[in-house]
PAPAVO-570795 format. One record per residue (C-alpha): x, y, z; residue in three letters. Coordinates in steps of 0.02 Angstrom, whole numbers. Each point is the difference from the previous one (the first is absolute). Example, Ala and Ser with C-alpha at 12.3 -4.5 7.8 and 13.67 -1.06 7.14 Angstrom:
// PAPAVO-570795
<rec><x>615</x><y>-225</y><z>390</z><residu>ALA</residu></rec>
<rec><x>69</x><y>172</y><z>-33</z><residu>SER</residu></rec>
// end
This chain:
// PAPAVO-570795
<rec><x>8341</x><y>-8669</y><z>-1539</z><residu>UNK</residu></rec>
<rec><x>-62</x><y>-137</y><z>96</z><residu>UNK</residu></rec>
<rec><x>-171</x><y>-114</y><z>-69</z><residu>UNK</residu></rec>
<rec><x>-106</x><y>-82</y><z>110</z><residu>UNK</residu></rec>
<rec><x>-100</x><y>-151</y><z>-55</z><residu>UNK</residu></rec>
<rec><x>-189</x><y>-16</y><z>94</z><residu>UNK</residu></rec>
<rec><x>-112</x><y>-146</y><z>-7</z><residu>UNK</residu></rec>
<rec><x>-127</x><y>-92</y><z>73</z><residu>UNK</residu></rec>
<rec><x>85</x><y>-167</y><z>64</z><residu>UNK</residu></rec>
<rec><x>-125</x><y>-118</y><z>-108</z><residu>UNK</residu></rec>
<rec><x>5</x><y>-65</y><z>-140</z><residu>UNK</residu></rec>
<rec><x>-62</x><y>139</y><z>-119</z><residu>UNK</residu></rec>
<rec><x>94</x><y>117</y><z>88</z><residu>UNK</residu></rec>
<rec><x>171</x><y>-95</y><z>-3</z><residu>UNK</residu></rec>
<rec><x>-30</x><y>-56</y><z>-199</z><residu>UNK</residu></rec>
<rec><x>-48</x><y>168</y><z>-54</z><residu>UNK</residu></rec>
<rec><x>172</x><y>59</y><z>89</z><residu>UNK</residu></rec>
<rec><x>106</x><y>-142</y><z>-84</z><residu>UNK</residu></rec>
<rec><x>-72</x><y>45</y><z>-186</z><residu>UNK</residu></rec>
<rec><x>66</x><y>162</y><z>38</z><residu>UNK</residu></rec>
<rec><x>180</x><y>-38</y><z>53</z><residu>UNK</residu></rec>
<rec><x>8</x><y>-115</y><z>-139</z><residu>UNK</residu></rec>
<rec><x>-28</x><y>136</y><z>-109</z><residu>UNK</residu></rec>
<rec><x>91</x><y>129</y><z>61</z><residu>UNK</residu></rec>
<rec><x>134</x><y>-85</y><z>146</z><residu>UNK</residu></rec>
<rec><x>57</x><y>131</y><z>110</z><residu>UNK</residu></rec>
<rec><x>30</x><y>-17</y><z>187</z><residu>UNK</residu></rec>
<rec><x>-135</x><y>66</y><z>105</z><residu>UNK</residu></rec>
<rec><x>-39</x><y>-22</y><z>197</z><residu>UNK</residu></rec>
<rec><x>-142</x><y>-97</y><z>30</z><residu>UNK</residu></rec>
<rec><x>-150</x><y>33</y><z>93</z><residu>UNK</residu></rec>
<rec><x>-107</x><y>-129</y><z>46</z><residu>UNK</residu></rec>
<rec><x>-117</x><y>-91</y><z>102</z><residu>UNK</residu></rec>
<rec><x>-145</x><y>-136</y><z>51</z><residu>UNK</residu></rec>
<rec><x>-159</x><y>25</y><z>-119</z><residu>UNK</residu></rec>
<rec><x>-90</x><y>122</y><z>129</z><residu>UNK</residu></rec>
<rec><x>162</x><y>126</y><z>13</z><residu>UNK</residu></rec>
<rec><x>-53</x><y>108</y><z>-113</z><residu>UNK</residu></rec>
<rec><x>47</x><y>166</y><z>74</z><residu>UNK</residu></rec>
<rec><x>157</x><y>-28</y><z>-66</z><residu>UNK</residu></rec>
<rec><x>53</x><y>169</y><z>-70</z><residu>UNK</residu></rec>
<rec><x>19</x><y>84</y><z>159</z><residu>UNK</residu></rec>
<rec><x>159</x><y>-117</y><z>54</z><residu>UNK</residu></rec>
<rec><x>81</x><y>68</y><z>-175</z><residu>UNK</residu></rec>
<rec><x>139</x><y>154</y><z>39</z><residu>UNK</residu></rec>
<rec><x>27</x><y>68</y><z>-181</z><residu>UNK</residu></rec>
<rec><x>14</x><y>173</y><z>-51</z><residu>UNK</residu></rec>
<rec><x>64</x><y>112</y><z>-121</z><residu>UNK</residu></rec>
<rec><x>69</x><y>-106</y><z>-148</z><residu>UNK</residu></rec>
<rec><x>-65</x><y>-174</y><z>37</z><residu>UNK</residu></rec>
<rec><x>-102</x><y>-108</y><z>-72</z><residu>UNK</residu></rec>
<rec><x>-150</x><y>-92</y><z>93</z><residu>UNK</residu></rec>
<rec><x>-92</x><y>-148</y><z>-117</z><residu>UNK</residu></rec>
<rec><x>-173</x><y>-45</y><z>93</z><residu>UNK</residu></rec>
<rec><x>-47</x><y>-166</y><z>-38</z><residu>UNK</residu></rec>
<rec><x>-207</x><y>-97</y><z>82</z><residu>UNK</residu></rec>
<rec><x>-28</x><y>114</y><z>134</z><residu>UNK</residu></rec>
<rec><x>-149</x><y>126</y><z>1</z><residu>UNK</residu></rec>
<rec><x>32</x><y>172</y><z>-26</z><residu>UNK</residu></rec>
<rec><x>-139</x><y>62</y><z>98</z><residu>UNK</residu></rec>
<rec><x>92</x><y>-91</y><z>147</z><residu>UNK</residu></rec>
<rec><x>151</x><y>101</y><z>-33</z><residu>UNK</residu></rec>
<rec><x>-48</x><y>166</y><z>-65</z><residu>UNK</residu></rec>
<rec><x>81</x><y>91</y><z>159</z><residu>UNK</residu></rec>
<rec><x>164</x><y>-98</y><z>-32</z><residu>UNK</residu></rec>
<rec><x>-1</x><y>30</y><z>-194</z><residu>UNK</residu></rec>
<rec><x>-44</x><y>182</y><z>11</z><residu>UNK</residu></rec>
<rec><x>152</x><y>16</y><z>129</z><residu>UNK</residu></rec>
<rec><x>129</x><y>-76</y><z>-110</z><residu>UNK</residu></rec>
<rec><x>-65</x><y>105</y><z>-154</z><residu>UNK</residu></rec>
<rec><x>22</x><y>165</y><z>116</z><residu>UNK</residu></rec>
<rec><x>165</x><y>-99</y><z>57</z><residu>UNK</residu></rec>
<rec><x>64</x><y>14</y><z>-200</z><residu>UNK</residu></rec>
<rec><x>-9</x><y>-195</y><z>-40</z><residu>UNK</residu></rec>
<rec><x>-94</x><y>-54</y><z>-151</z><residu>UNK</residu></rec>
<rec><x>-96</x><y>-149</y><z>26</z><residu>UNK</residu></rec>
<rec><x>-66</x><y>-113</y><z>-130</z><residu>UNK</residu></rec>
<rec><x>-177</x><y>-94</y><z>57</z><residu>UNK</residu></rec>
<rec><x>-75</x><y>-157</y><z>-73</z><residu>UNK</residu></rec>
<rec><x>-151</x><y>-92</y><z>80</z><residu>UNK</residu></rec>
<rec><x>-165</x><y>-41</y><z>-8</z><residu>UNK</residu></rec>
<rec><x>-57</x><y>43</y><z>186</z><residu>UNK</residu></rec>
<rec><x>-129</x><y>157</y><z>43</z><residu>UNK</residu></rec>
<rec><x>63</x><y>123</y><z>-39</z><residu>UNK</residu></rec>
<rec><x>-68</x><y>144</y><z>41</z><residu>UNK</residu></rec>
<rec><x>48</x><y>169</y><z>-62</z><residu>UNK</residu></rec>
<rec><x>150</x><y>0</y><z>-103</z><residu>UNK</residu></rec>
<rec><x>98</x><y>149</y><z>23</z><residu>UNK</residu></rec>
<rec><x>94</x><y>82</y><z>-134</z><residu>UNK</residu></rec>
<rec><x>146</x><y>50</y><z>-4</z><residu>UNK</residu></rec>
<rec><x>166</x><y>3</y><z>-112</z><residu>UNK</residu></rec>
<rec><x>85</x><y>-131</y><z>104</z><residu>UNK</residu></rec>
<rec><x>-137</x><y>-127</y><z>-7</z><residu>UNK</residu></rec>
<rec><x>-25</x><y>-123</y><z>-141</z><residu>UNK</residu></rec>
<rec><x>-157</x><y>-122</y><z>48</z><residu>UNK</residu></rec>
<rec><x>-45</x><y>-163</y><z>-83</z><residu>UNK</residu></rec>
<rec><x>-166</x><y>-30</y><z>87</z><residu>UNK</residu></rec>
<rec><x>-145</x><y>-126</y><z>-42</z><residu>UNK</residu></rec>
<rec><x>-132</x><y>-40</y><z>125</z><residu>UNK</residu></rec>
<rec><x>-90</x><y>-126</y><z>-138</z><residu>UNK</residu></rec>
<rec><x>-34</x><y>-167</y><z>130</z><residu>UNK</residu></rec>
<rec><x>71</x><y>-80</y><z>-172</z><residu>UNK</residu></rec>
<rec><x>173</x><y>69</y><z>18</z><residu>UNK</residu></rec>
<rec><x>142</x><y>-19</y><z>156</z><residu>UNK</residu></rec>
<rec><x>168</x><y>107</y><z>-15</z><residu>UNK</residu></rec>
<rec><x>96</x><y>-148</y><z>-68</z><residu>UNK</residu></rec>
<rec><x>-123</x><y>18</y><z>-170</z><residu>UNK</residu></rec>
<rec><x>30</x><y>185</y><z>18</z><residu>UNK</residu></rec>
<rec><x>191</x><y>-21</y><z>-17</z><residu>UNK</residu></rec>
<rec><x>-20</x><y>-126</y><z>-146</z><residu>UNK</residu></rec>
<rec><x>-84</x><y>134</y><z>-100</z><residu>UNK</residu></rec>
<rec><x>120</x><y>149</y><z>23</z><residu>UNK</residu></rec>
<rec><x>125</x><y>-116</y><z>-22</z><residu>UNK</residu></rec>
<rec><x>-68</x><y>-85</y><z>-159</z><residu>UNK</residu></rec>
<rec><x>-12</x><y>-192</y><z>68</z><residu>UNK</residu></rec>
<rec><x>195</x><y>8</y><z>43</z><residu>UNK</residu></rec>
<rec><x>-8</x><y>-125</y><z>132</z><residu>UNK</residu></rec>
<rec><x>-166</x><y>-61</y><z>-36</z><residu>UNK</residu></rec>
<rec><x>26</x><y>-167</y><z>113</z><residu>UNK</residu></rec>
<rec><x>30</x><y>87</y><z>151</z><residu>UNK</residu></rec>
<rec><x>-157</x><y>130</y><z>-36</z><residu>UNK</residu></rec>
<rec><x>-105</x><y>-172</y><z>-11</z><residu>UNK</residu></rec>
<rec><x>95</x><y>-68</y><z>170</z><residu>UNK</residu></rec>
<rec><x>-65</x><y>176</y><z>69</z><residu>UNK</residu></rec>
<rec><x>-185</x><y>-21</y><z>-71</z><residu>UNK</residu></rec>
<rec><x>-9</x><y>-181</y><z>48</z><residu>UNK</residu></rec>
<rec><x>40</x><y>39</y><z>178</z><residu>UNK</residu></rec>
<rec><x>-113</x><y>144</y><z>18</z><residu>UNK</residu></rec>
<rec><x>-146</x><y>-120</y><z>-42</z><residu>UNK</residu></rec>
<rec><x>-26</x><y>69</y><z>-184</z><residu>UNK</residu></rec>
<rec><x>-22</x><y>-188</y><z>-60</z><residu>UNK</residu></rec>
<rec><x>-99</x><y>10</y><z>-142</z><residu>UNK</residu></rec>
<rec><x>103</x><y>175</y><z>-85</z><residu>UNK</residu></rec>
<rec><x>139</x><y>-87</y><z>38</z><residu>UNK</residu></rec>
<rec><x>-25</x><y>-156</y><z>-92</z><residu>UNK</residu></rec>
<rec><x>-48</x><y>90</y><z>-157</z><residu>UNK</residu></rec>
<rec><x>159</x><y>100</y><z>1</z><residu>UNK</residu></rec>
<rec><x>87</x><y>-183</y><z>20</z><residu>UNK</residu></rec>
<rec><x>-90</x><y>-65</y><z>-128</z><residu>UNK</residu></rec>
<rec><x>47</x><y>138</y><z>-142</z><residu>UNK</residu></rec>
<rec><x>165</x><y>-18</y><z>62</z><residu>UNK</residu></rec>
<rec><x>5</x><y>-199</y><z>-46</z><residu>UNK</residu></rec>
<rec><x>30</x><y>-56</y><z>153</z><residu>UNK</residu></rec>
<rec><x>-54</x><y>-176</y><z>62</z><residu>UNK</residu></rec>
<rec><x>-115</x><y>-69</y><z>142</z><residu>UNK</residu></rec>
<rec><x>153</x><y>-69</y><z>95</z><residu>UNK</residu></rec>
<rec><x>100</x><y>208</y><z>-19</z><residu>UNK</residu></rec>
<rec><x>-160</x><y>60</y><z>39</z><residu>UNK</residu></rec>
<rec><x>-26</x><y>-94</y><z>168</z><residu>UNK</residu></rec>
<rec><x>184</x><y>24</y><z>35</z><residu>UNK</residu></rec>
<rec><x>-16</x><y>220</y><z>-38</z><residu>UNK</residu></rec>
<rec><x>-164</x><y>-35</y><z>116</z><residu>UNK</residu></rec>
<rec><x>66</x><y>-83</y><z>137</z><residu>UNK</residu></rec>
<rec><x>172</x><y>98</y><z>7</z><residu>UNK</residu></rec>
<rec><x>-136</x><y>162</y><z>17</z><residu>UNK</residu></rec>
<rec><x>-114</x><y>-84</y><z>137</z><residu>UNK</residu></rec>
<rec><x>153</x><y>-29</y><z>114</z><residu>UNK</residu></rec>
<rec><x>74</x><y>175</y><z>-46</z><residu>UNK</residu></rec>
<rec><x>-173</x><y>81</y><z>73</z><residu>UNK</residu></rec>
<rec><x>-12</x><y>-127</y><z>147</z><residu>UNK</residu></rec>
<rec><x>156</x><y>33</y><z>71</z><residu>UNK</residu></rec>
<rec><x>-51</x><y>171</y><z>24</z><residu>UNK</residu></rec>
<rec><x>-175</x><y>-27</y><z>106</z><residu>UNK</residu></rec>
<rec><x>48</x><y>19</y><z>174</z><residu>UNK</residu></rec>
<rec><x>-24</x><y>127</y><z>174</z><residu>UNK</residu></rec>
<rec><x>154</x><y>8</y><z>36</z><residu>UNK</residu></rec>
<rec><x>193</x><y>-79</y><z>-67</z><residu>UNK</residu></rec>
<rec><x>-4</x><y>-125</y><z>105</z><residu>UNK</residu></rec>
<rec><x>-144</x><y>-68</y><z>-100</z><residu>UNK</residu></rec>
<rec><x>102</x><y>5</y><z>-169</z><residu>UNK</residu></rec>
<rec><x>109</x><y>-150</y><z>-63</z><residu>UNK</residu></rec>
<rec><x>101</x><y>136</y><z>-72</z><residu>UNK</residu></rec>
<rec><x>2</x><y>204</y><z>3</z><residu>UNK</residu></rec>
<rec><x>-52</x><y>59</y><z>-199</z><residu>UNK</residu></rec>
<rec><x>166</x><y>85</y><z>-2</z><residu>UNK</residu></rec>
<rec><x>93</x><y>-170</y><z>38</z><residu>UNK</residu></rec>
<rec><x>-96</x><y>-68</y><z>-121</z><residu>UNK</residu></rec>
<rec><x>7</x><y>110</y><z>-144</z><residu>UNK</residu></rec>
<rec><x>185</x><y>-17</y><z>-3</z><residu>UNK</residu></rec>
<rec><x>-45</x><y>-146</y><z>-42</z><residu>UNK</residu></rec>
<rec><x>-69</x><y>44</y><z>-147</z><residu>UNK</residu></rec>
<rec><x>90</x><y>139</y><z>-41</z><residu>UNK</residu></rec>
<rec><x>106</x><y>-15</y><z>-168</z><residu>UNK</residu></rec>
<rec><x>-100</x><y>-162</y><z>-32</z><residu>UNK</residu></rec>
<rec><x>-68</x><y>27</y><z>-204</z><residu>UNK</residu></rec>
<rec><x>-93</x><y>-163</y><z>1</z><residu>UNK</residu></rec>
<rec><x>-105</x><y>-53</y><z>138</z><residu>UNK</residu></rec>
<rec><x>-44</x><y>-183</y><z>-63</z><residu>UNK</residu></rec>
<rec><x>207</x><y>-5</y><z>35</z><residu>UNK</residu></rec>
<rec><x>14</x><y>97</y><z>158</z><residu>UNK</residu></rec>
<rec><x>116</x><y>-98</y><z>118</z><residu>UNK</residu></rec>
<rec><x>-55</x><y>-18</y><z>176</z><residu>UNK</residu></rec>
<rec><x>98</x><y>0</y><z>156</z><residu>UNK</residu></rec>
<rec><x>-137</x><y>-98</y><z>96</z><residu>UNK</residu></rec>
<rec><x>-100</x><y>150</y><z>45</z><residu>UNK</residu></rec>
<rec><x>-148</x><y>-28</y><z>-133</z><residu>UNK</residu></rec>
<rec><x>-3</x><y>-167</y><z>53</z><residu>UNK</residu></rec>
<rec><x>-35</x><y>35</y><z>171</z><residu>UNK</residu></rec>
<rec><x>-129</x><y>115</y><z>-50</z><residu>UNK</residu></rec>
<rec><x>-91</x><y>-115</y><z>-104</z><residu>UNK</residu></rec>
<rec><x>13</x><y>-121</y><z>146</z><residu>UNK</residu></rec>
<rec><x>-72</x><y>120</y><z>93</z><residu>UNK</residu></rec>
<rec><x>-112</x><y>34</y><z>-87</z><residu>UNK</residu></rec>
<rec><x>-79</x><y>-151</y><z>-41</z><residu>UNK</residu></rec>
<rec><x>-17</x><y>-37</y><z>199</z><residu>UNK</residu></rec>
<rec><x>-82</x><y>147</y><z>15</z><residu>UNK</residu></rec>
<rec><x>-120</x><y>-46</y><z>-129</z><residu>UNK</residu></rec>
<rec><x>-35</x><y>-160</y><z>100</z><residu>UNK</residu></rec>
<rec><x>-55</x><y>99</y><z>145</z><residu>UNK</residu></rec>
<rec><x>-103</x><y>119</y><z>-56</z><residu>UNK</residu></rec>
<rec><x>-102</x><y>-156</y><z>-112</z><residu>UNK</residu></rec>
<rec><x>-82</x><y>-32</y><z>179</z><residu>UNK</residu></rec>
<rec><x>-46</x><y>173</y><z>39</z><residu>UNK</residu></rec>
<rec><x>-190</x><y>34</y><z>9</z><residu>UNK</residu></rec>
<rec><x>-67</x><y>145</y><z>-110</z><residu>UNK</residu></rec>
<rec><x>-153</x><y>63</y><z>14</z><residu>UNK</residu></rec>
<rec><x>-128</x><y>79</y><z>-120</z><residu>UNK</residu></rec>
<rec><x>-52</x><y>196</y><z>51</z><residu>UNK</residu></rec>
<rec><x>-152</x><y>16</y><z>-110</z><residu>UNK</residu></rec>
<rec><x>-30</x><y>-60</y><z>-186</z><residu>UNK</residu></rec>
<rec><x>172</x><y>60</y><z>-70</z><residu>UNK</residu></rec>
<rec><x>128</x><y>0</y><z>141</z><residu>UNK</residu></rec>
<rec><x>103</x><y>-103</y><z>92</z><residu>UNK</residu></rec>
<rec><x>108</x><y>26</y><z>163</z><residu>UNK</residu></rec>
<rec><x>125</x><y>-107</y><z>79</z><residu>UNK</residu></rec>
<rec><x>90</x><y>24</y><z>183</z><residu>UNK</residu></rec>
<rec><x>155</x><y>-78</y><z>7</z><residu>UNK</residu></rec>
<rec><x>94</x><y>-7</y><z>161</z><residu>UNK</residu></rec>
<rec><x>148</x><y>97</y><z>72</z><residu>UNK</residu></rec>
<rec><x>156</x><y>-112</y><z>-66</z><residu>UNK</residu></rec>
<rec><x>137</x><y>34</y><z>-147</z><residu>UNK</residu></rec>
<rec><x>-70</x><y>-107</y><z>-122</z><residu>UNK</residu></rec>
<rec><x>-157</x><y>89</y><z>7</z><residu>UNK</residu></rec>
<rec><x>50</x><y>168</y><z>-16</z><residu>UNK</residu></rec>
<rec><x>104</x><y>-58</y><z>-158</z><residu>UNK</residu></rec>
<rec><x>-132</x><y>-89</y><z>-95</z><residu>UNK</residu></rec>
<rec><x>-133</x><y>141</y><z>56</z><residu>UNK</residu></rec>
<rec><x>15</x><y>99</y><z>-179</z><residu>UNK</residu></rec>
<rec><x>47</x><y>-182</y><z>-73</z><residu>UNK</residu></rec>
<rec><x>-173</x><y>-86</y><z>65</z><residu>UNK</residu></rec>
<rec><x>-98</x><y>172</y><z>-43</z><residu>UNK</residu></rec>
<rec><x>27</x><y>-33</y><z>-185</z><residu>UNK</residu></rec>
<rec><x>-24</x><y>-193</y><z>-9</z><residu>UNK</residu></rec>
<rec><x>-166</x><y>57</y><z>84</z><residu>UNK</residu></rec>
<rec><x>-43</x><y>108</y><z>-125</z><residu>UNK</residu></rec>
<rec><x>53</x><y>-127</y><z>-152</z><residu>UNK</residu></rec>
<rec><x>-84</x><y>-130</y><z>85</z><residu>UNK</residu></rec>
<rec><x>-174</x><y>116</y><z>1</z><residu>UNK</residu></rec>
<rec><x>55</x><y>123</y><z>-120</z><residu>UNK</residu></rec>
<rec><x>-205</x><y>77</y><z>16</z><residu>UNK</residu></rec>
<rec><x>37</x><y>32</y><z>203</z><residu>UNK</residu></rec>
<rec><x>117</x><y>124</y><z>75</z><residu>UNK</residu></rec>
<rec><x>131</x><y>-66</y><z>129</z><residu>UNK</residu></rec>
<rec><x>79</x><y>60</y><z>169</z><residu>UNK</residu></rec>
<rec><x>120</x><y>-91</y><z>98</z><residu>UNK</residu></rec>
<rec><x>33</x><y>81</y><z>177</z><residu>UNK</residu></rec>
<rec><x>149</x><y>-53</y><z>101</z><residu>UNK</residu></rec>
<rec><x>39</x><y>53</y><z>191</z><residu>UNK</residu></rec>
<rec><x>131</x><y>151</y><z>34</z><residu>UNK</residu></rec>
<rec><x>132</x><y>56</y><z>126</z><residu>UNK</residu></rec>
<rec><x>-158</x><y>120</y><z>86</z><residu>UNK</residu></rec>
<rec><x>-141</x><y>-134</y><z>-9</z><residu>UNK</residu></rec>
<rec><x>-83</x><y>72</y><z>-158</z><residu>UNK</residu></rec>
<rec><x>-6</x><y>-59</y><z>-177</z><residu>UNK</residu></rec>
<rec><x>106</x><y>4</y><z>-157</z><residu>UNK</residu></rec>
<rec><x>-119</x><y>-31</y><z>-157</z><residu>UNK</residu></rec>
<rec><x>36</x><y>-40</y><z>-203</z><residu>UNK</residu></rec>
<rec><x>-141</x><y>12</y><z>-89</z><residu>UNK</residu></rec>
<rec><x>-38</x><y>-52</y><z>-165</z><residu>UNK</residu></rec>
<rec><x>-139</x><y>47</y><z>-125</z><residu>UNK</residu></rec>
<rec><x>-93</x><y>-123</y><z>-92</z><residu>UNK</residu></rec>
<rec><x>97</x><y>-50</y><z>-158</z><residu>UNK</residu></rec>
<rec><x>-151</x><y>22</y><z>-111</z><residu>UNK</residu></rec>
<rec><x>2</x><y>164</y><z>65</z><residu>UNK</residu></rec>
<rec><x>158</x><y>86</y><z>25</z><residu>UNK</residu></rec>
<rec><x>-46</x><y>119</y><z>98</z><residu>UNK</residu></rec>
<rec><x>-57</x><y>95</y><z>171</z><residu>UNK</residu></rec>
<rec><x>147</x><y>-78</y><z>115</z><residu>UNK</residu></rec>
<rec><x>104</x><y>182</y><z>9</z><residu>UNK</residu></rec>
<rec><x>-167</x><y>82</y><z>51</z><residu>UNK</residu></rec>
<rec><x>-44</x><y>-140</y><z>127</z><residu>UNK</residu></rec>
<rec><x>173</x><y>33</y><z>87</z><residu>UNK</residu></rec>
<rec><x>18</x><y>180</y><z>-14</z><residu>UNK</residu></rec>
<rec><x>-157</x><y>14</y><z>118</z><residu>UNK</residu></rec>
<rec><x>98</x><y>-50</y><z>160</z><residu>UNK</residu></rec>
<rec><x>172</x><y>82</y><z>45</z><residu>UNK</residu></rec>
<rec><x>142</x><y>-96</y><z>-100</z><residu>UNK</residu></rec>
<rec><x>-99</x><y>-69</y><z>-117</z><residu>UNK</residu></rec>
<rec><x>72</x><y>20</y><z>-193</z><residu>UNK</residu></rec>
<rec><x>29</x><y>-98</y><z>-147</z><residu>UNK</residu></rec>
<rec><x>-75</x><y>-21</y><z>-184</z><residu>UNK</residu></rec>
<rec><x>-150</x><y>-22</y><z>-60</z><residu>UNK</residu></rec>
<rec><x>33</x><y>-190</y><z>8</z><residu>UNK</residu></rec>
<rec><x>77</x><y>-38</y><z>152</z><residu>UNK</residu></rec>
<rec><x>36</x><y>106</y><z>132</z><residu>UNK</residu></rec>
<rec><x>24</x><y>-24</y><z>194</z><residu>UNK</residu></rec>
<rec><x>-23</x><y>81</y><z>181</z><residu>UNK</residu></rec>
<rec><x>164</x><y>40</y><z>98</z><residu>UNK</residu></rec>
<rec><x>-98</x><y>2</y><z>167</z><residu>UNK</residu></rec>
<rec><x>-179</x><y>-34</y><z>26</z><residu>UNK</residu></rec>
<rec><x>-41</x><y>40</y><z>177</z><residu>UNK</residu></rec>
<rec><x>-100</x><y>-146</y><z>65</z><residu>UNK</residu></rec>
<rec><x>-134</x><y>102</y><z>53</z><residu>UNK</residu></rec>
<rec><x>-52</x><y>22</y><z>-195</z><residu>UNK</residu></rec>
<rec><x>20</x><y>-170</y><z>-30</z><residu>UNK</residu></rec>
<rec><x>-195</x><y>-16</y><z>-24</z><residu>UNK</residu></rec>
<rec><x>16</x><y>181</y><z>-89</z><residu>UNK</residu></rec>
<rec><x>107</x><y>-101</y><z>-116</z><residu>UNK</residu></rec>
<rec><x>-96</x><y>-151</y><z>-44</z><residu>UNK</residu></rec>
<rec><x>-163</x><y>115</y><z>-36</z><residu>UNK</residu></rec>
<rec><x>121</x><y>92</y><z>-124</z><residu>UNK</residu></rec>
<rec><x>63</x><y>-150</y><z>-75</z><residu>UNK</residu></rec>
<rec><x>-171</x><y>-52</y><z>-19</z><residu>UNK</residu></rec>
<rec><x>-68</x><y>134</y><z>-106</z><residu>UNK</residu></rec>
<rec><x>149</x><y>61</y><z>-75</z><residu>UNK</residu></rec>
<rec><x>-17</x><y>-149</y><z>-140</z><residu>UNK</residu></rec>
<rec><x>-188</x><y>-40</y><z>-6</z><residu>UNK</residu></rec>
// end
């Protein structure tokens, strides 16, 4: 029998994972990649006998690949808070699916496993921009301002190393970096090698760029910002998208960067006091996905750029 361990590269993806190898530590291959790989199951081999755990990535995105490894004779075990789509059933499928723009996988994982490794669930909730839920967890658990910025900032760097077009725009690949992790019981004592501080480095510089970006209002309750075609910006896209959003939580947010082809990859954010209407947004062009909270565009052709904006327009007024 051979298991295979798959998970989005981010932050909820990669805490939700180590939760579950603290509680049950078996050796696994792992399959993993920047925040936008998400078709992810079809890279997976396993058959008859093995064991496939499905960690942040859609299932709607990899129906074909799941329903192939079910026919294959792996079980697979699915937790995530994605679109879902239909679920099939079958014998060989257990699902642990909640699409509530409240929840990420990492909070998923805490439940089934009954707060286990509830730090690392709050590292995963943290980075996946579930602020307020996740102080409120950290403050039933007793822990203090200085743990709770520590737990917050350990999650923001986790999710920002995965934002990127392309390796080359990574500090580190998510599987690098969640053998980092990996084994660690306590984040607020996990040991790094340097690589978390050059990602908060990074990070930060990033930051300074993109504070001299112009953004522009589409409407009453949106806002849109162009960045231009360079590394930093097509890290901090999702990044920016949600500052954005908590800095006008009653607009909706794009942020657009240049591709390879001369189109557009988009995040998109729904207004905070509104959770809602950023999936549907997306799913109107080709590659567009996501939750109901923040979703994104895989390729925009530039021709419905202006398509775009009218959407964005009305799709929070």
């Amino acid at each position: 029998m051979t298991r295979y361990d798959v998970c989005n590269g981010d932050a909820d993806g990669m805490c939700a994972l180590q939760q579950l190898r603290l509680a049950e530590p078996v050796a696994a291959e792992l399959v993993t990649g920047r925040k936008r790989e998400i078709a992810l199951l079809e890279r997976v081999a396993a058959g008859a006998g093995d064991v496939v755990t499905v960690l942040d990535i859609s299932l709607a995105a990899n129906r074909a690949a799941l329903l192939s490894l079910l026919e294959r004779g792996a079980e697979v075990v699915y937790y995530d808070h994605h679109h879902a789509g239909d679920v099939p059933c079958h014998p060989r499928l257990r699902t642990y699916i909640d699409t509530r723009p409240d929840i990420c996988t990492s909070l998923i994982v805490d439940t089934a496993l009954q707060g286990a490794h509830r730090r690392w669930a709050l590292v995963g909730a943290y980075g996946d921009g579930l602020v307020d839920g996740a102080e409120r967890i950290a403050a039933a658990q007793g822990l203090g301002r200085a743990q709770r910025h520590a737990l917050r900032g350990l999650g923001e760097d986790l999710n920002y190393n995965a934002y990127g077009d392309s390796d080359d725009d990574l500090v580190a690949h998510p599987a690098r970096l969640f053998a980092l992790l990996r084994g660690q019981r306590d984040p607020l004592a996990l040991a790094d090698d340097g690589t978390l501080a050059r990602i908060r480095a990074t990070r930060l510089a990033d930051h300074a760029l993109a504070r001299d970006q112009r953004v522009d209002r589409i409407g009453e309750r949106a806002l849109a910002c162009l960045l231009p075609d360079a590394a930093w910006a097509r890290r901090i896209r999702g990044t920016l998208a949600h500052d954005l959003a908590q800095r006008e939580p009653e607009r909706g947010c794009a942020v657009l960067t240049p591709d390879a082809r001369g189109d557009f990859v988009v995040s998109v954010r729904a207004p905070l006091a509104a959770r809602r209407g950023a999936d549907a947004l997306c799913r109107r062009f080709p590659g567009g996905d996501g939750r109901a909270g923040a979703a994104g565009i895989d390729h925009l052709p530039r021709e419905r750029l202006d398509e775009f904006l009218a959407a964005l327009r009305d799709a929070f007024a």
